[in-house]
BALOBA-1460 file (C-alpha; in Angstrom, 3 decimals):
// residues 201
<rec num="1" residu="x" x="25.450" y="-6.635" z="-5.873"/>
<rec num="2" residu="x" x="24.114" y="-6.594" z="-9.513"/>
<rec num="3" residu="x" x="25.768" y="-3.242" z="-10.244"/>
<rec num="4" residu="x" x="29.226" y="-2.305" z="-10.048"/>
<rec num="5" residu="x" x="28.816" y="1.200" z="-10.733"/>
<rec num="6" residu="x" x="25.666" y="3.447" z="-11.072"/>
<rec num="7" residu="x" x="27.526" y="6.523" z="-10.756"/>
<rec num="8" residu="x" x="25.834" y="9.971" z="-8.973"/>
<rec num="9" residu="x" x="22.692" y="8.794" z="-11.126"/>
<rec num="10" residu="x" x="19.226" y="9.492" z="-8.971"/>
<rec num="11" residu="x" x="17.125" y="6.883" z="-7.804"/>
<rec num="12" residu="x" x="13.536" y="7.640" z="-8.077"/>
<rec num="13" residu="x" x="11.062" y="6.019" z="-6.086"/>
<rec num="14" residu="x" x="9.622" y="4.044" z="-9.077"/>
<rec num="15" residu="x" x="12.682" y="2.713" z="-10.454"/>
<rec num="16" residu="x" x="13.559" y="-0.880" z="-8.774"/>
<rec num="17" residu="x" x="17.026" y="-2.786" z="-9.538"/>
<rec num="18" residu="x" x="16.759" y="-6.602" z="-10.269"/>
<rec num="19" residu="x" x="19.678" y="-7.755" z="-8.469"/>
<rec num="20" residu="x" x="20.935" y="-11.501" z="-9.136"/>
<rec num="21" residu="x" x="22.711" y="-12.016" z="-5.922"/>
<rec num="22" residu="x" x="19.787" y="-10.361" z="-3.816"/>
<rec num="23" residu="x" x="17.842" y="-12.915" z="-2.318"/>
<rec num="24" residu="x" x="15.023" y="-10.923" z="-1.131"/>
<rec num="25" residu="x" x="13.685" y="-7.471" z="-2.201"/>
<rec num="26" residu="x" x="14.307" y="-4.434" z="-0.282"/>
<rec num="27" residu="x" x="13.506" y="-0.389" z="0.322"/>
<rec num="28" residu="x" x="14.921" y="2.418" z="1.653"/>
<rec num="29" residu="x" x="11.941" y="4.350" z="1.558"/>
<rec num="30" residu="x" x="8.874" y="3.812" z="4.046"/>
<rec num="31" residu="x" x="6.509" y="6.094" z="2.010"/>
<rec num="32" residu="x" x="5.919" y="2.861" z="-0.565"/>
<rec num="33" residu="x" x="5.127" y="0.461" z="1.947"/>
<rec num="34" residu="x" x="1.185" y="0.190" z="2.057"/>
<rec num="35" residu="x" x="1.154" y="-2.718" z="4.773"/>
<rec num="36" residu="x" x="4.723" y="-2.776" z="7.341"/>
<rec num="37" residu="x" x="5.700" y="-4.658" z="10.250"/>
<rec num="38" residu="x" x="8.062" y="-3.148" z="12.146"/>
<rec num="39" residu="x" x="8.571" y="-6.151" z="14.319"/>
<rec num="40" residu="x" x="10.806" y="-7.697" z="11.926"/>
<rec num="41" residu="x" x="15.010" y="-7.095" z="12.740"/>
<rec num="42" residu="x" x="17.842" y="-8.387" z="11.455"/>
<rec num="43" residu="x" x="20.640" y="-7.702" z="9.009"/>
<rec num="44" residu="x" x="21.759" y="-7.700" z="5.109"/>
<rec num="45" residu="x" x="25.065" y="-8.579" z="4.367"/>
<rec num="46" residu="x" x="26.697" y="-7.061" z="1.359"/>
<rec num="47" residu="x" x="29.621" y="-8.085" z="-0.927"/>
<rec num="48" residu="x" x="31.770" y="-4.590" z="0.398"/>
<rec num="49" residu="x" x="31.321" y="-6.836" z="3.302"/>
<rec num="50" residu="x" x="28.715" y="-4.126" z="5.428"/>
<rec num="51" residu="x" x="26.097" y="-5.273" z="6.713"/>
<rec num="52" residu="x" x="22.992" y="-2.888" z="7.398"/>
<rec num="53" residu="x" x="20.355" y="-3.191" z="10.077"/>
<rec num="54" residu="x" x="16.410" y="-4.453" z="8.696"/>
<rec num="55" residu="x" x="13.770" y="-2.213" z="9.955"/>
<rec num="56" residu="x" x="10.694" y="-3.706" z="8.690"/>
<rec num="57" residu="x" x="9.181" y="-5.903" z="6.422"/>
<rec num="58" residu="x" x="6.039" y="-5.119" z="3.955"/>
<rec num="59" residu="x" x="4.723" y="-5.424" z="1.373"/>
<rec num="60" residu="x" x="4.222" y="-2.002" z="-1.829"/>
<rec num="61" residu="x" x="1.399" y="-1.805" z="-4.353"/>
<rec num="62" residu="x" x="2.177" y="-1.601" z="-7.850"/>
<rec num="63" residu="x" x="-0.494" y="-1.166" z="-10.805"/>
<rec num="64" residu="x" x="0.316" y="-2.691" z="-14.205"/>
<rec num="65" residu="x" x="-0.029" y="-0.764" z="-17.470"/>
<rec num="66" residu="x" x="-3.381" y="-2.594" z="-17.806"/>
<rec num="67" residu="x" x="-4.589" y="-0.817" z="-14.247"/>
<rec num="68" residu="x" x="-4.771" y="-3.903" z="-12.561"/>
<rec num="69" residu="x" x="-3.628" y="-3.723" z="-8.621"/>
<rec num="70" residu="x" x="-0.557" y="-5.978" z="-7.727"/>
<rec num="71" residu="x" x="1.320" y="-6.555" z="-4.759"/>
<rec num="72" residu="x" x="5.671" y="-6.791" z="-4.105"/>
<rec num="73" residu="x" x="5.149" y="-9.030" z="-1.164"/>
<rec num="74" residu="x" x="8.125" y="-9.405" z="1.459"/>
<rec num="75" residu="x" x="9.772" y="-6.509" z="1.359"/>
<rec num="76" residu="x" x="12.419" y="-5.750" z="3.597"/>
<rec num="77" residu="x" x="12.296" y="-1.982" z="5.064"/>
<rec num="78" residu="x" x="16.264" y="-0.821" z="5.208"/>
<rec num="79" residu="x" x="16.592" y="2.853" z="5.515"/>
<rec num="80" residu="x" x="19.891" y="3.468" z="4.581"/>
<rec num="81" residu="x" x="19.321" y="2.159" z="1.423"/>
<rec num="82" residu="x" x="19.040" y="4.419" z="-1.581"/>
<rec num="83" residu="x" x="17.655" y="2.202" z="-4.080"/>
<rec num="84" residu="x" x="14.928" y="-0.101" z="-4.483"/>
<rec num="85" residu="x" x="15.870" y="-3.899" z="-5.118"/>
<rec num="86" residu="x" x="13.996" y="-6.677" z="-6.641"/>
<rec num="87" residu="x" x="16.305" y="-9.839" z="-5.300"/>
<rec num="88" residu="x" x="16.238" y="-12.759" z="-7.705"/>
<rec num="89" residu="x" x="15.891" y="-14.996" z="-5.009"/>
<rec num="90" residu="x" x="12.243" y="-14.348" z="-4.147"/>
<rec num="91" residu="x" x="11.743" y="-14.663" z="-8.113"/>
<rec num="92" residu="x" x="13.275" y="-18.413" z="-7.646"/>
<rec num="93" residu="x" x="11.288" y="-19.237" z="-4.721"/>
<rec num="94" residu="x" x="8.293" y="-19.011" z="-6.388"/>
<rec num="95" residu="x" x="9.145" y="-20.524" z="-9.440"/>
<rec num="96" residu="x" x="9.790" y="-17.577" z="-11.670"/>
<rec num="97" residu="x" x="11.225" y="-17.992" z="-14.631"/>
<rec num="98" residu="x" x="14.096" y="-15.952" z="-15.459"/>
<rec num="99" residu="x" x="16.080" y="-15.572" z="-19.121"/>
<rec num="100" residu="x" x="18.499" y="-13.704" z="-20.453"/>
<rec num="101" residu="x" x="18.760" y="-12.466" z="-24.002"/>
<rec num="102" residu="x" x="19.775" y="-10.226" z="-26.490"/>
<rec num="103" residu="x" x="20.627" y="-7.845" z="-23.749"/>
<rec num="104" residu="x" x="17.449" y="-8.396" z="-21.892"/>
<rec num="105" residu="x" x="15.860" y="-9.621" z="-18.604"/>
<rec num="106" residu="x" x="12.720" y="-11.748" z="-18.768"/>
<rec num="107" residu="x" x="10.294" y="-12.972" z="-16.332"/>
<rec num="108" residu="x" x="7.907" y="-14.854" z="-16.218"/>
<rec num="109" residu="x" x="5.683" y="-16.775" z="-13.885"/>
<rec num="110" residu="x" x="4.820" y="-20.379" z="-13.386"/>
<rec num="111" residu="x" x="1.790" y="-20.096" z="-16.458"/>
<rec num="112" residu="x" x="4.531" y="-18.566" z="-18.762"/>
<rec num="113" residu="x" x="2.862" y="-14.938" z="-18.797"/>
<rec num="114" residu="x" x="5.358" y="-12.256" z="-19.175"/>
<rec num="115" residu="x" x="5.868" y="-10.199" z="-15.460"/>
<rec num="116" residu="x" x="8.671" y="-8.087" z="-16.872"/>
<rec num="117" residu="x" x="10.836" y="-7.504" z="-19.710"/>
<rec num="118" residu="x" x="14.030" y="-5.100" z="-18.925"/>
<rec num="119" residu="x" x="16.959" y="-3.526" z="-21.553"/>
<rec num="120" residu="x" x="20.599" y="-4.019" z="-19.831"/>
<rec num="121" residu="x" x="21.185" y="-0.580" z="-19.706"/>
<rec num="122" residu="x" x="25.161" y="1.337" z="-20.540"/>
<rec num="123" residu="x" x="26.464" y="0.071" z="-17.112"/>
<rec num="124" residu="x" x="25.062" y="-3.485" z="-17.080"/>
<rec num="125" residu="x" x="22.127" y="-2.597" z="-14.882"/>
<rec num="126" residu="x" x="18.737" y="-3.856" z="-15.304"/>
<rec num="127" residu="x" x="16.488" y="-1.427" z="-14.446"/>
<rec num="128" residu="x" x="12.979" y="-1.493" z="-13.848"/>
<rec num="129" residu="x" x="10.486" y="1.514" z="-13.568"/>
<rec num="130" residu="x" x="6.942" y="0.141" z="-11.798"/>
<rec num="131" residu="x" x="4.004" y="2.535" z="-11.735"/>
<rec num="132" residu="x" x="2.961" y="3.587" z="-8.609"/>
<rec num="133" residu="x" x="0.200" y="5.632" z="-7.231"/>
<rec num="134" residu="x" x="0.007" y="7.672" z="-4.293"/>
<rec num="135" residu="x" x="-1.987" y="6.400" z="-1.312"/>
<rec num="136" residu="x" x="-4.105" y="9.212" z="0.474"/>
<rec num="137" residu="x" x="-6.243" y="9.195" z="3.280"/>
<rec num="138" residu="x" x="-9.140" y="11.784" z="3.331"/>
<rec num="139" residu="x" x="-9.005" y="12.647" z="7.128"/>
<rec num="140" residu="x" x="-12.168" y="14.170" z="8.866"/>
<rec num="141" residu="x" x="-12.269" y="16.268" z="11.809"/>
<rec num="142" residu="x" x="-15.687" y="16.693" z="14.391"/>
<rec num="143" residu="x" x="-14.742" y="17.659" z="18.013"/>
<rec num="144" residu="x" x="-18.017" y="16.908" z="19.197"/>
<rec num="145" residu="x" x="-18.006" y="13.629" z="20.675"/>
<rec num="146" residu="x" x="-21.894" y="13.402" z="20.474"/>
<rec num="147" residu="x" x="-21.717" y="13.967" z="16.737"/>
<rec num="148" residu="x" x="-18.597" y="11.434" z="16.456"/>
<rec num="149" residu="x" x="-20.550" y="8.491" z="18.118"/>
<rec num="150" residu="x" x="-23.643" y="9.272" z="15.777"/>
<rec num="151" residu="x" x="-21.603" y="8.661" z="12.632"/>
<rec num="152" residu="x" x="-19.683" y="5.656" z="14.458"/>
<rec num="153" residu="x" x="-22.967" y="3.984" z="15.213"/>
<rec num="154" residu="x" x="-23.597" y="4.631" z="10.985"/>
<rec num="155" residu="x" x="-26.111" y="7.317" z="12.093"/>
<rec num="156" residu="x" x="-27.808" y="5.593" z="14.424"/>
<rec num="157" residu="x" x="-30.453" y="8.410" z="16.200"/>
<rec num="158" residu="x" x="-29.586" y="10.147" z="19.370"/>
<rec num="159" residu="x" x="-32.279" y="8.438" z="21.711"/>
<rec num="160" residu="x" x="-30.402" y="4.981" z="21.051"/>
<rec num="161" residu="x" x="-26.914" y="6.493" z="21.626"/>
<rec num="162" residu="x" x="-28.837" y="7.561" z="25.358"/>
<rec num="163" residu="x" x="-30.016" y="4.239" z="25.866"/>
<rec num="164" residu="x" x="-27.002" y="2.707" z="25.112"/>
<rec num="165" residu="x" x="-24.900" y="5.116" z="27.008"/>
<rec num="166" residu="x" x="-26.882" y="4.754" z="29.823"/>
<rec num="167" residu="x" x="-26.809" y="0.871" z="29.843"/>
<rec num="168" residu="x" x="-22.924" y="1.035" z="29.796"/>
<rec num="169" residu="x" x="-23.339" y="-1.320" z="27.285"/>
<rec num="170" residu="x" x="-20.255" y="-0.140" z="24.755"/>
<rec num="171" residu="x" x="-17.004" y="0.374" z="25.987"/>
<rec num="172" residu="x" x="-15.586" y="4.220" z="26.058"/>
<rec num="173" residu="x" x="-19.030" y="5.543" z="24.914"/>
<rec num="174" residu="x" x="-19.432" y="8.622" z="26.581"/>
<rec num="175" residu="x" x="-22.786" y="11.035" z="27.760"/>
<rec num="176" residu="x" x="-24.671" y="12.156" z="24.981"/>
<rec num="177" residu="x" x="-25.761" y="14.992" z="24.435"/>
<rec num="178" residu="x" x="-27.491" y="17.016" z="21.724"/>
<rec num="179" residu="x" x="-25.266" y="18.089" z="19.368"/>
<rec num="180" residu="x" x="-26.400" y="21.713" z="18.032"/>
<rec num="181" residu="x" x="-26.686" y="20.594" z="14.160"/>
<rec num="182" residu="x" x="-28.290" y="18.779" z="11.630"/>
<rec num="183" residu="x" x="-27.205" y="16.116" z="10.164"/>
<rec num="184" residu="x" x="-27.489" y="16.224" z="5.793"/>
<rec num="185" residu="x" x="-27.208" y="12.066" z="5.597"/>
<rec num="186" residu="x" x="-30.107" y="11.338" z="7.870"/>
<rec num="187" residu="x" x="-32.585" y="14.383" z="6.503"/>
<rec num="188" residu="x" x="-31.934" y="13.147" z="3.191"/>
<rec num="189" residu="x" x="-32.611" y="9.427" z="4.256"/>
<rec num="190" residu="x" x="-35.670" y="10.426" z="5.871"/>
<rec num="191" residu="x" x="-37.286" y="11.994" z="3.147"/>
<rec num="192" residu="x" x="-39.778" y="10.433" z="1.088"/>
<rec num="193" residu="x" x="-41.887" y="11.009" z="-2.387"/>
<rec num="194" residu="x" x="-45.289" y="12.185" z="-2.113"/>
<rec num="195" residu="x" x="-47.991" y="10.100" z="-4.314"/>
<rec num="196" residu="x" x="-49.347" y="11.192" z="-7.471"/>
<rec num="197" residu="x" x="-52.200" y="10.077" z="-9.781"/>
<rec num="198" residu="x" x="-51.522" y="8.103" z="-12.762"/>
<rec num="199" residu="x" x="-52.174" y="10.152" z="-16.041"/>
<rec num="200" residu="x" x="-54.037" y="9.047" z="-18.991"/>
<rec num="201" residu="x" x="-51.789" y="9.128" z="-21.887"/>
């Protein structure tokens, strides 16, 4: 591995480790992972020699300072790791380029725009912290099954839900019935401005 020691320091789940002898990026932690495929098995061999079973593979979105959404594409899901690596491999494979100077790690990519610029840091670690919002998902409740289909159907009006429902013509579409409410969406579609006569000015 890049690092040798990194002592009882934390790692945060922002802060990735550009390791030279990595050949593929990996996480410990599934909470980052905006797209994962749990299909994907195998193992990662380390120098100690362990090796440490794959879980997953992914990909995590990153924003740069500019705001712009990026991607870490290939990402192998590991749970018992505690760190987040950025293996210089991948880098390679697509044709980064990567220099070292003055106690610094560049990269850049195949136009010769800057990706990254990283300090060594005390204990010859490169360190990288990536900016990373959280993902939520707004969830919505409606038991009413009625009420569910209408706002599946993008409020389409009860008397077609009926017809269709009684044609059997979509799959799991149950009775409908009534529903015991108004809906806001399709009052406020429905309404329309009443004319008026021009005024002389």
């Amino acid at each position: 591995m890049l690092f040798t020691y990194k002592g009882e320091e934390y790692s945060s789940k922002d802060v990735w480790y550009l390791d030279t002898r990595a050949s593929n990026h990996m996480s410990g932690n599934t909470e980052l992972f905006t797209k994962l495929n749990e299909n994907v098995q195998g193992e990662v061999t380390f120098e100690d020699p362990s090796n440490v079973p794959i879980k997953g593979k992914g990909k995590i979105m990153i924003f740069t300072k500019n705001g712009d959404r990026k991607y870490i594409s290939d990402v192998f899901y590991i749970p018992s790791l505690k760190s987040n690596l950025l293996g210089f491999g991948q880098f390679l494979e697509k044709r980064y380029n990567i220099h070292l100077k003055n106690n610094s790690l560049i990269i850049r990519n195949q136009k010769g725009e800057l990706i990254a610029k990283v300090d060594m840091t005390r204990n010859f670690i490169f360190k990288l912290n990536i900016q990373r919002k959280e993902i939520r998902c707004m969830k919505s409740i409606t038991k009413d099954s009625s009420w569910l289909w209408h706002l599946r159907f993008c409020h389409l009006g009860l008397t077609g839900l009926k017809l269709l429902s009684k044609a059997n013509m979509v799959n799991g579409l149950p009775q409908i019935n009534h529903p015991y409410q108004l809906c806001d969406s399709c009052m406020k579609g429905k309404k329309h401005k009443q004319s008026f006569k021009v005024g002389k000015s």
